[in-house]
HTML snippet that shows the backbone in 3Dmol.js (N, CA, C, O; Angstrom):
<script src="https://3Dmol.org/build/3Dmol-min.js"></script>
<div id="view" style="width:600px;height:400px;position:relative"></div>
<script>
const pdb = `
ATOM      1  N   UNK A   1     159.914 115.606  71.981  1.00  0.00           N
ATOM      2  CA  UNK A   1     159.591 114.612  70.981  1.00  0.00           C
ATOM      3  C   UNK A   1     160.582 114.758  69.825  1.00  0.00           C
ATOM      4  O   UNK A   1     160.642 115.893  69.352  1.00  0.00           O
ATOM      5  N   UNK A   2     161.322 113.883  69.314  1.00  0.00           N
ATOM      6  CA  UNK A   2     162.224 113.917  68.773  1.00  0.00           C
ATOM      7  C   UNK A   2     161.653 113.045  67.304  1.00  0.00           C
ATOM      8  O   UNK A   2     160.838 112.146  67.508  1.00  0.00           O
ATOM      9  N   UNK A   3     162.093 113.324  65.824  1.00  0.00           N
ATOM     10  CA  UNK A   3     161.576 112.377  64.566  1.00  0.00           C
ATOM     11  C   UNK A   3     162.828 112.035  64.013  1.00  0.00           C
ATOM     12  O   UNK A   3     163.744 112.849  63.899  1.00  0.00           O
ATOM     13  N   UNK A   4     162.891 110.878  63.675  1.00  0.00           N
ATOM     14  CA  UNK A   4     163.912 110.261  63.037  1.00  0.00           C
ATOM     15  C   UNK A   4     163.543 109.809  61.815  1.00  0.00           C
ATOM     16  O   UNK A   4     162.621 109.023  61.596  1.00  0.00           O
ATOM     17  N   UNK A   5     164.399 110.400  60.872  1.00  0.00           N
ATOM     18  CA  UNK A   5     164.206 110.341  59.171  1.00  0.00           C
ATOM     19  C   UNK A   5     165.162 109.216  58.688  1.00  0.00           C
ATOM     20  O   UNK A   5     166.308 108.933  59.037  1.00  0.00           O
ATOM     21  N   UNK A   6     164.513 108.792  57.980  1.00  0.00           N
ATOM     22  CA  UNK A   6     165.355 107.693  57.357  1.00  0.00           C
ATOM     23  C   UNK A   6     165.198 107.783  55.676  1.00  0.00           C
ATOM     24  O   UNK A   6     164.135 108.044  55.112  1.00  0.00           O
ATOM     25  N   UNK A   7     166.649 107.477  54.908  1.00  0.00           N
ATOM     26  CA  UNK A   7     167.272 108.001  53.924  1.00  0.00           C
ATOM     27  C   UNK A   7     167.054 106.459  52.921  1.00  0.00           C
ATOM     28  O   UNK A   7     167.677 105.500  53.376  1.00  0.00           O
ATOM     29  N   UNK A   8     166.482 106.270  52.021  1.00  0.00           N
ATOM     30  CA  UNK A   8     166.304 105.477  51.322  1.00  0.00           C
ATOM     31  C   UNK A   8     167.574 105.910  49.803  1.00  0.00           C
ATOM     32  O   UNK A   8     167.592 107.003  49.237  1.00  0.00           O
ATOM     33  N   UNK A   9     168.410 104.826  49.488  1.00  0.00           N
ATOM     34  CA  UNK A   9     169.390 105.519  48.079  1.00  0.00           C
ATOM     35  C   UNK A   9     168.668 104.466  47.022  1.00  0.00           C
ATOM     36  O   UNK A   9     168.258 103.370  47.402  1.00  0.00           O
ATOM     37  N   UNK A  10     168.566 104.898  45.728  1.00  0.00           N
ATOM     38  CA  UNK A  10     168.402 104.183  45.210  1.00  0.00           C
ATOM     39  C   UNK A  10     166.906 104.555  44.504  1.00  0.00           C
ATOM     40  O   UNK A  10     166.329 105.613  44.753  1.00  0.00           O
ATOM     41  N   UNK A  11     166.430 103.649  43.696  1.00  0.00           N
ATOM     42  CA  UNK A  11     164.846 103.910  43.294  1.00  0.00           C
ATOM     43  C   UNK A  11     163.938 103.897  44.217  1.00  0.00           C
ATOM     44  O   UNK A  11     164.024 103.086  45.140  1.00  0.00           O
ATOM     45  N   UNK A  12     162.822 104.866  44.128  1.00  0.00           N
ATOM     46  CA  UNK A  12     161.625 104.039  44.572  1.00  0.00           C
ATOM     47  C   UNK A  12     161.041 103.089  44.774  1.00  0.00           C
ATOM     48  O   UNK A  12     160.442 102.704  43.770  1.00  0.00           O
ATOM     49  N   UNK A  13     160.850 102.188  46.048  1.00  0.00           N
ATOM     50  CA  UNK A  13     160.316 101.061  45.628  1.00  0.00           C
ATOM     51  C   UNK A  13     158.590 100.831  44.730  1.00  0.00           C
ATOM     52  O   UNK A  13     157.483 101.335  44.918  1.00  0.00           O
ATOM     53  N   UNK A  14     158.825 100.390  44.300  1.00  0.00           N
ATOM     54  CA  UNK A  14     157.000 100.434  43.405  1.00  0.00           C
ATOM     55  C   UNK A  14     155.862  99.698  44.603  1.00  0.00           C
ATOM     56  O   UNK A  14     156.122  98.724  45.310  1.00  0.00           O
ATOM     57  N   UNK A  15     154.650 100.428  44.580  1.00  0.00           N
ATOM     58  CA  UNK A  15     153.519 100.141  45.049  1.00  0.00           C
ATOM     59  C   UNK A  15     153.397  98.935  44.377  1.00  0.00           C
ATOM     60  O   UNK A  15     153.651  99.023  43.176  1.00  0.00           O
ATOM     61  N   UNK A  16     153.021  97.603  44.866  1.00  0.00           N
ATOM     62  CA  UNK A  16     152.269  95.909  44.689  1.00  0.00           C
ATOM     63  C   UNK A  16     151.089  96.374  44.466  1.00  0.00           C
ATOM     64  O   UNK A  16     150.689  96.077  43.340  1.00  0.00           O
ATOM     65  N   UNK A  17     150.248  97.086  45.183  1.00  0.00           N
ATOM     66  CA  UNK A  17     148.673  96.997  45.375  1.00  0.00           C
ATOM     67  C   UNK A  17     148.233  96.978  43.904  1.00  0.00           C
ATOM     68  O   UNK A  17     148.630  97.680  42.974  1.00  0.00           O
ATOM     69  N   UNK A  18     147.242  95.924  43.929  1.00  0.00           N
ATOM     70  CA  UNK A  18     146.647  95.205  42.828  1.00  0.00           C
ATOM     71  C   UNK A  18     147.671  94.601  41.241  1.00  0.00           C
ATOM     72  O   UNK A  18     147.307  94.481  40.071  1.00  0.00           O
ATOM     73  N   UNK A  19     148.542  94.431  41.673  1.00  0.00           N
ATOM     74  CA  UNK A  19     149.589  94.186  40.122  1.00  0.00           C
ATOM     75  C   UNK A  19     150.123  92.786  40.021  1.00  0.00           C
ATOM     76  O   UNK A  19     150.878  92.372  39.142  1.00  0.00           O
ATOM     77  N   UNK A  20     149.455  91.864  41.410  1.00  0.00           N
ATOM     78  CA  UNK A  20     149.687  90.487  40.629  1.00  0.00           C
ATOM     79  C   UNK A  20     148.259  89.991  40.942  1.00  0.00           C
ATOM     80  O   UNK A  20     147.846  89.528  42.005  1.00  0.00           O
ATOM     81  N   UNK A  21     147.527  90.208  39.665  1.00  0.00           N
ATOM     82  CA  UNK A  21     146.111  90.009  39.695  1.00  0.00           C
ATOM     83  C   UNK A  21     145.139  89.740  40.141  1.00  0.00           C
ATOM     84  O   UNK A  21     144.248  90.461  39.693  1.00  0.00           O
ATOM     85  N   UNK A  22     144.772  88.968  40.902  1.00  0.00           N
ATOM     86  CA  UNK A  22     143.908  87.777  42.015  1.00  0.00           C
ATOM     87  C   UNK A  22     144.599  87.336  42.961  1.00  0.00           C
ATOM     88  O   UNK A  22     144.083  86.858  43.972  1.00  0.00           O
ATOM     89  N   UNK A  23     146.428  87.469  42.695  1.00  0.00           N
ATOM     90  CA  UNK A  23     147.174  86.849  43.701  1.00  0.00           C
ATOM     91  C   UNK A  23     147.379  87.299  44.654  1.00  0.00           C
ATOM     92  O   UNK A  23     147.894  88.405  44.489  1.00  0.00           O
ATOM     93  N   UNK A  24     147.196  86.921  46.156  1.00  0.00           N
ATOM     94  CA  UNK A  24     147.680  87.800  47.367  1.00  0.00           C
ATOM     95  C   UNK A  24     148.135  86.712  48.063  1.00  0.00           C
ATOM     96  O   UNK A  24     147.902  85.508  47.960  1.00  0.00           O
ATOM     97  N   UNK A  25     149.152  87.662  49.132  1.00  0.00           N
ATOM     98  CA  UNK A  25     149.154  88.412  49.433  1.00  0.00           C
ATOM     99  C   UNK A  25     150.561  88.896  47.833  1.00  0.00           C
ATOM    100  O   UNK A  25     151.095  88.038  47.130  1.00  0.00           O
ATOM    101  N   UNK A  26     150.815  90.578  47.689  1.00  0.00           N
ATOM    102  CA  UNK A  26     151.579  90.656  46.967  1.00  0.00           C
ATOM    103  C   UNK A  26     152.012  91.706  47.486  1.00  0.00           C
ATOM    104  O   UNK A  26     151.529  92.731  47.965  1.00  0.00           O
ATOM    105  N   UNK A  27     153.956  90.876  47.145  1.00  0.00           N
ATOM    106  CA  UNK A  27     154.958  91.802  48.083  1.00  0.00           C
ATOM    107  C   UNK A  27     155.615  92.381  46.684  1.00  0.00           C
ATOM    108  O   UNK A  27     155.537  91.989  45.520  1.00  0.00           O
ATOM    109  N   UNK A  28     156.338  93.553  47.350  1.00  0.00           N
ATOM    110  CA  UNK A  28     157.503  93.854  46.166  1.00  0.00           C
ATOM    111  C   UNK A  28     158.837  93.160  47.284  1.00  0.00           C
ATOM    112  O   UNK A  28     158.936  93.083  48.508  1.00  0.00           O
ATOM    113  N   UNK A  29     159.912  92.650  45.884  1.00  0.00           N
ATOM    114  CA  UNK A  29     161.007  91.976  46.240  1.00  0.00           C
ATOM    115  C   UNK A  29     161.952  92.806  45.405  1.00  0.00           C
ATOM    116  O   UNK A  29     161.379  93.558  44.617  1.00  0.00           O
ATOM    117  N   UNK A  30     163.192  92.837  45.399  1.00  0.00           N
ATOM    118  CA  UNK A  30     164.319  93.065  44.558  1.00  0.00           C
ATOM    119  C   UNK A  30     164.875  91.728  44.231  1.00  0.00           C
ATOM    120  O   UNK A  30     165.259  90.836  44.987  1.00  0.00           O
ATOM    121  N   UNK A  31     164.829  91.794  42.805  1.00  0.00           N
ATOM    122  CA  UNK A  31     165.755  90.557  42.328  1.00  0.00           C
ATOM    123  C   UNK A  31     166.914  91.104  41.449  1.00  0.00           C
ATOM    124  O   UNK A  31     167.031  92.236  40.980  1.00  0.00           O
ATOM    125  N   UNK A  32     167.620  90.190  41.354  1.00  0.00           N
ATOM    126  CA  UNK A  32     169.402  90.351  41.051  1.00  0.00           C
ATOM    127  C   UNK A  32     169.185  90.056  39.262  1.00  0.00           C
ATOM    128  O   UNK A  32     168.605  89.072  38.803  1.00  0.00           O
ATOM    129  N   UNK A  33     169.699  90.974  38.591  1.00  0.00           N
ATOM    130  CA  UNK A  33     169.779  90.687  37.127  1.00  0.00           C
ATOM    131  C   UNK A  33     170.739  90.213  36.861  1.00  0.00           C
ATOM    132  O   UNK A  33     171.723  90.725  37.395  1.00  0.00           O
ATOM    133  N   UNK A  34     170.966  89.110  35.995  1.00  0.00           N
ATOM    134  CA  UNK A  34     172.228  88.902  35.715  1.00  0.00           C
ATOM    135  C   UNK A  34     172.983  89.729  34.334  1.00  0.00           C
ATOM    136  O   UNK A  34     172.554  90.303  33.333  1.00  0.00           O
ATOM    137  N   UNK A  35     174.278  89.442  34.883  1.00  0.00           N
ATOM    138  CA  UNK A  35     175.169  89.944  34.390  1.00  0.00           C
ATOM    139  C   UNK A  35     174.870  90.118  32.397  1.00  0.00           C
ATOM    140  O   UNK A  35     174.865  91.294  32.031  1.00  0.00           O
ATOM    141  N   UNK A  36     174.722  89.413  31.641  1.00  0.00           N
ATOM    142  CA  UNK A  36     174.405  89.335  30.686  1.00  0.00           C
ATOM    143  C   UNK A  36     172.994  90.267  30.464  1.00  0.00           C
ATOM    144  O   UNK A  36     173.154  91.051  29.528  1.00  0.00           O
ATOM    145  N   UNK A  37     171.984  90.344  30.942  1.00  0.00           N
ATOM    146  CA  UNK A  37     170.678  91.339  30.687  1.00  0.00           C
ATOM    147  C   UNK A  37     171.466  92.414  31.240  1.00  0.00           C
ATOM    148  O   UNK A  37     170.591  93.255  31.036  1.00  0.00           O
ATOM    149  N   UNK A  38     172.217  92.957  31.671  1.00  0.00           N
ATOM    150  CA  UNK A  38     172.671  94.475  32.569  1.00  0.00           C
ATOM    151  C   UNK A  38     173.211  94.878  30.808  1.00  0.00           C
ATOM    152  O   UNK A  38     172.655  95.757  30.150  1.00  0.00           O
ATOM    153  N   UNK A  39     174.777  93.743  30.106  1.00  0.00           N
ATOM    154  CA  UNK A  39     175.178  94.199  28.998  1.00  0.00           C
ATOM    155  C   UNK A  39     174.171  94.752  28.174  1.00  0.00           C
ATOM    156  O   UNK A  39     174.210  95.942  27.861  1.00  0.00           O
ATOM    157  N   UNK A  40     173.340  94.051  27.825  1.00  0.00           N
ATOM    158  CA  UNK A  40     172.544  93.847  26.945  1.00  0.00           C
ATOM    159  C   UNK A  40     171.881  95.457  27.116  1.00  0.00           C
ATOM    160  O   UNK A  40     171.477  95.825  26.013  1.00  0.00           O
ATOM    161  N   UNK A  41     171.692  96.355  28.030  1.00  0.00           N
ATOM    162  CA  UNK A  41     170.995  97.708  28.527  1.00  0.00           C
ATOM    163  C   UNK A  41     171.892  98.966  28.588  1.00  0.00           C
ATOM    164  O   UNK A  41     171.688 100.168  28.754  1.00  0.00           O
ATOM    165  N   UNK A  42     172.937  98.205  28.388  1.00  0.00           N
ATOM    166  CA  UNK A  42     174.633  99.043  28.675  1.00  0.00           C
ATOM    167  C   UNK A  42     174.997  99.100  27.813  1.00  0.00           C
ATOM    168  O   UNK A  42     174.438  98.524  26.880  1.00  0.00           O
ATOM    169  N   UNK A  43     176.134  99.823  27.634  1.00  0.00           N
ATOM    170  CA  UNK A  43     176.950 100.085  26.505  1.00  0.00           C
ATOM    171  C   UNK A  43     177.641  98.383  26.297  1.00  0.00           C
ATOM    172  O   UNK A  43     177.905  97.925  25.186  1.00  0.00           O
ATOM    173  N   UNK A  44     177.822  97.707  27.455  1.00  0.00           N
ATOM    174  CA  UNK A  44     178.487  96.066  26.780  1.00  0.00           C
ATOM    175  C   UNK A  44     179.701  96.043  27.971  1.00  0.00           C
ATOM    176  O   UNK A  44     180.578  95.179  27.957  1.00  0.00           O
ATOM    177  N   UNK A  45     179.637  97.058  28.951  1.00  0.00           N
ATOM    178  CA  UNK A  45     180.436  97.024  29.813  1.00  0.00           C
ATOM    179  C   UNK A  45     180.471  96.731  31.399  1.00  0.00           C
ATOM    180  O   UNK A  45     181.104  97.264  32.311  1.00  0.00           O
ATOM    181  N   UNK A  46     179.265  95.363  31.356  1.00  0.00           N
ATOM    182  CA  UNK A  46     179.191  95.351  32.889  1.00  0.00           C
ATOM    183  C   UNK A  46     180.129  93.902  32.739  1.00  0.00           C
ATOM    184  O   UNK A  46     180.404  93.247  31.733  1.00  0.00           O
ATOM    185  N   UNK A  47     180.411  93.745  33.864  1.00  0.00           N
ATOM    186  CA  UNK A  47     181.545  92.489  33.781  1.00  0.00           C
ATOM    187  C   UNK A  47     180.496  91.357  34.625  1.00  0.00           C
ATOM    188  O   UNK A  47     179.383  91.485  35.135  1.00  0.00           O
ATOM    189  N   UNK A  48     181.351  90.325  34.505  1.00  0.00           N
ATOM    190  CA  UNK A  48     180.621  88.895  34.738  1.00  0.00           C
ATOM    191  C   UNK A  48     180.272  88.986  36.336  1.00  0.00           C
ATOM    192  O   UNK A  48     179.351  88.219  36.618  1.00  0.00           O
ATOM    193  N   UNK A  49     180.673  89.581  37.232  1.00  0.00           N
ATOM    194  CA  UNK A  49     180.456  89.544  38.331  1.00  0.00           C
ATOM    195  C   UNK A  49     179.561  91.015  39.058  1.00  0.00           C
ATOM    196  O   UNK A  49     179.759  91.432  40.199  1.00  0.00           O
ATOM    197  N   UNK A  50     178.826  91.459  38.312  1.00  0.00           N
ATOM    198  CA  UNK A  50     178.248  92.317  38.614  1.00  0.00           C
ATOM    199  C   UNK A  50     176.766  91.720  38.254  1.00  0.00           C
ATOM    200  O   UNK A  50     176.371  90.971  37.360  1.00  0.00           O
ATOM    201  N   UNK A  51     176.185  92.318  39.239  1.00  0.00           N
ATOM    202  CA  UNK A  51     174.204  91.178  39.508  1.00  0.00           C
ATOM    203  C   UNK A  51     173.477  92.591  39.687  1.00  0.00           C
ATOM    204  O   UNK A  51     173.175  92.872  40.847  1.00  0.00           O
ATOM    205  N   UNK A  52     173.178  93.454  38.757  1.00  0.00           N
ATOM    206  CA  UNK A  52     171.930  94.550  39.020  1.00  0.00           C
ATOM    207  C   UNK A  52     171.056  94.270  39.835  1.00  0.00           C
ATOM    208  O   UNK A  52     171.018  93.090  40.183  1.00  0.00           O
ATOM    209  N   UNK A  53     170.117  95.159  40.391  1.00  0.00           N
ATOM    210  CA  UNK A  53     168.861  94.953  41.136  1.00  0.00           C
ATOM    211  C   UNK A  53     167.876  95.528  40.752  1.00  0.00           C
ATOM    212  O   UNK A  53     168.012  96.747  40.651  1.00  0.00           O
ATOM    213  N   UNK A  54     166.578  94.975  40.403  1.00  0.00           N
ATOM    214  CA  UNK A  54     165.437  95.804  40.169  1.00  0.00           C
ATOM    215  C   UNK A  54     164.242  95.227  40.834  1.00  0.00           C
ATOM    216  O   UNK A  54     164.164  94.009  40.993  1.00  0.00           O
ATOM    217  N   UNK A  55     163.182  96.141  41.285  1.00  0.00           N
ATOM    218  CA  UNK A  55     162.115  95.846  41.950  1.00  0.00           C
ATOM    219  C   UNK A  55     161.087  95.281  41.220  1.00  0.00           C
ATOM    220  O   UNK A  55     160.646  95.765  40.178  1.00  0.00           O
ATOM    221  N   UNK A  56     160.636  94.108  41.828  1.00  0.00           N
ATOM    222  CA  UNK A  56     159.463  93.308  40.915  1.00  0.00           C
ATOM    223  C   UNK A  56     158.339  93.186  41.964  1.00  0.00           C
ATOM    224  O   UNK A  56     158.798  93.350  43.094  1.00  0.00           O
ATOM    225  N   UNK A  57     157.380  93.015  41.954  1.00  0.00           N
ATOM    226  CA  UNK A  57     156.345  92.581  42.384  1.00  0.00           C
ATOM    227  C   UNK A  57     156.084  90.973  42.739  1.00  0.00           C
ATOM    228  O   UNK A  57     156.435  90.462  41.676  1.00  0.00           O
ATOM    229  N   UNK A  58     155.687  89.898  43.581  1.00  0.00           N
ATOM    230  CA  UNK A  58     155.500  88.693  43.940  1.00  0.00           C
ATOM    231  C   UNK A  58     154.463  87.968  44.360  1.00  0.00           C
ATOM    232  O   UNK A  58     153.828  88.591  45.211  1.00  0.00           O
ATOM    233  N   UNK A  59     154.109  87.122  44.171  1.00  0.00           N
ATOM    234  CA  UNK A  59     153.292  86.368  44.813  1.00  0.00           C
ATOM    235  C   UNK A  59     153.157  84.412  44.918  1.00  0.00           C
ATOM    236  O   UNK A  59     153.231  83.744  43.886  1.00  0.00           O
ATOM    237  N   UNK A  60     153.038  84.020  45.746  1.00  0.00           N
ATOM    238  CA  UNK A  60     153.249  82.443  45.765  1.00  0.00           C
ATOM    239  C   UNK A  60     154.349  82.431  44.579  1.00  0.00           C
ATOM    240  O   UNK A  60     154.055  81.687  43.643  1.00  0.00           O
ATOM    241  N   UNK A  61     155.409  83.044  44.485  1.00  0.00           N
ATOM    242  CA  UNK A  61     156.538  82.174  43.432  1.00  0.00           C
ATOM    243  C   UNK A  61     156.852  83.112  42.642  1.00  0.00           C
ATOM    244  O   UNK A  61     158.034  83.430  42.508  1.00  0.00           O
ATOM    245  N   UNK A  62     155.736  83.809  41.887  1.00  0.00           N
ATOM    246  CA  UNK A  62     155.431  84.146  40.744  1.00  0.00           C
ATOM    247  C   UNK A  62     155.993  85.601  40.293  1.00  0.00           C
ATOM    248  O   UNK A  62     155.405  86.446  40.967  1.00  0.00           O
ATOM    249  N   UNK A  63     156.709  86.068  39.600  1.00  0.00           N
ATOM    250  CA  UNK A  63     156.888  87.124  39.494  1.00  0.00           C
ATOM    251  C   UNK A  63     156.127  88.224  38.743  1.00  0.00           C
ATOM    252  O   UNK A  63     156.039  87.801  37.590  1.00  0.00           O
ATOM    253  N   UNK A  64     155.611  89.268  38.810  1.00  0.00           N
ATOM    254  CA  UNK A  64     154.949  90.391  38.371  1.00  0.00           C
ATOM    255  C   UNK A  64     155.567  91.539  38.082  1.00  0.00           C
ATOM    256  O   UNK A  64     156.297  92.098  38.901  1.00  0.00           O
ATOM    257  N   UNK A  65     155.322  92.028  36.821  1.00  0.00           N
ATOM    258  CA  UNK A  65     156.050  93.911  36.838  1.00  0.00           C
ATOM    259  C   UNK A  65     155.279  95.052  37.490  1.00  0.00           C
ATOM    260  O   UNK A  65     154.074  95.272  37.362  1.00  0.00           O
ATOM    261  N   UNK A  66     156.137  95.723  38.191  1.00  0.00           N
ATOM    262  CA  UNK A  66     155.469  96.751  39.231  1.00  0.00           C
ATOM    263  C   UNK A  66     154.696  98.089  38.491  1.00  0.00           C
ATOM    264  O   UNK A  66     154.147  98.946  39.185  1.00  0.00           O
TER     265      UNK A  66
END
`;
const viewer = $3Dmol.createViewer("view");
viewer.addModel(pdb, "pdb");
viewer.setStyle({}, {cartoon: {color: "spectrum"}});
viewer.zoomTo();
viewer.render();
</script>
C-alpha cells in the first residue's frame, strides 16, 4: 500500500463552513486583486501587470470574507 502526499504552496485555504450566512451552498474561490489594492499594501512597488490572489468565500455571486 503505497500514500501519496500532496504539497499545497501558498496560504491555507480558509474553511467556508457557515461564513456566507444563510447562503449555500458556500465555496471558497481565489480571486485576483488588482494591481492598484496590492500598491496600496506594499511599499508602492507592484507594477500594473501583476493581479495578487486571495481566498474569499462565495455564494450565488456574492462574495464573503473567510
Amino acid at each position: 500500500q503505497s500514500i501519496i502526499w500532496a504539497y499545497m504552496t501558498g496560504p491555507i485555504p480558509p474553511s467556508c463552513v457557515h461564513k456566507c450566512r444563510k447562503c449555500k451552498p458556500c465555496k471558497r474561490v481565489q480571486v485576483a486583486v488588482p494591481p492598484s489594492m496590492v500598491a496600496a499594501f506594499t511599499s508602492g512597488a507592484a507594477t500594473q501587470d501583476y493581479y495578487g490572489v486571495v481566498w474569499k468565500c462565495m455564494c450565488r455571486g456574492k462574495l464573503y470574507k473567510p
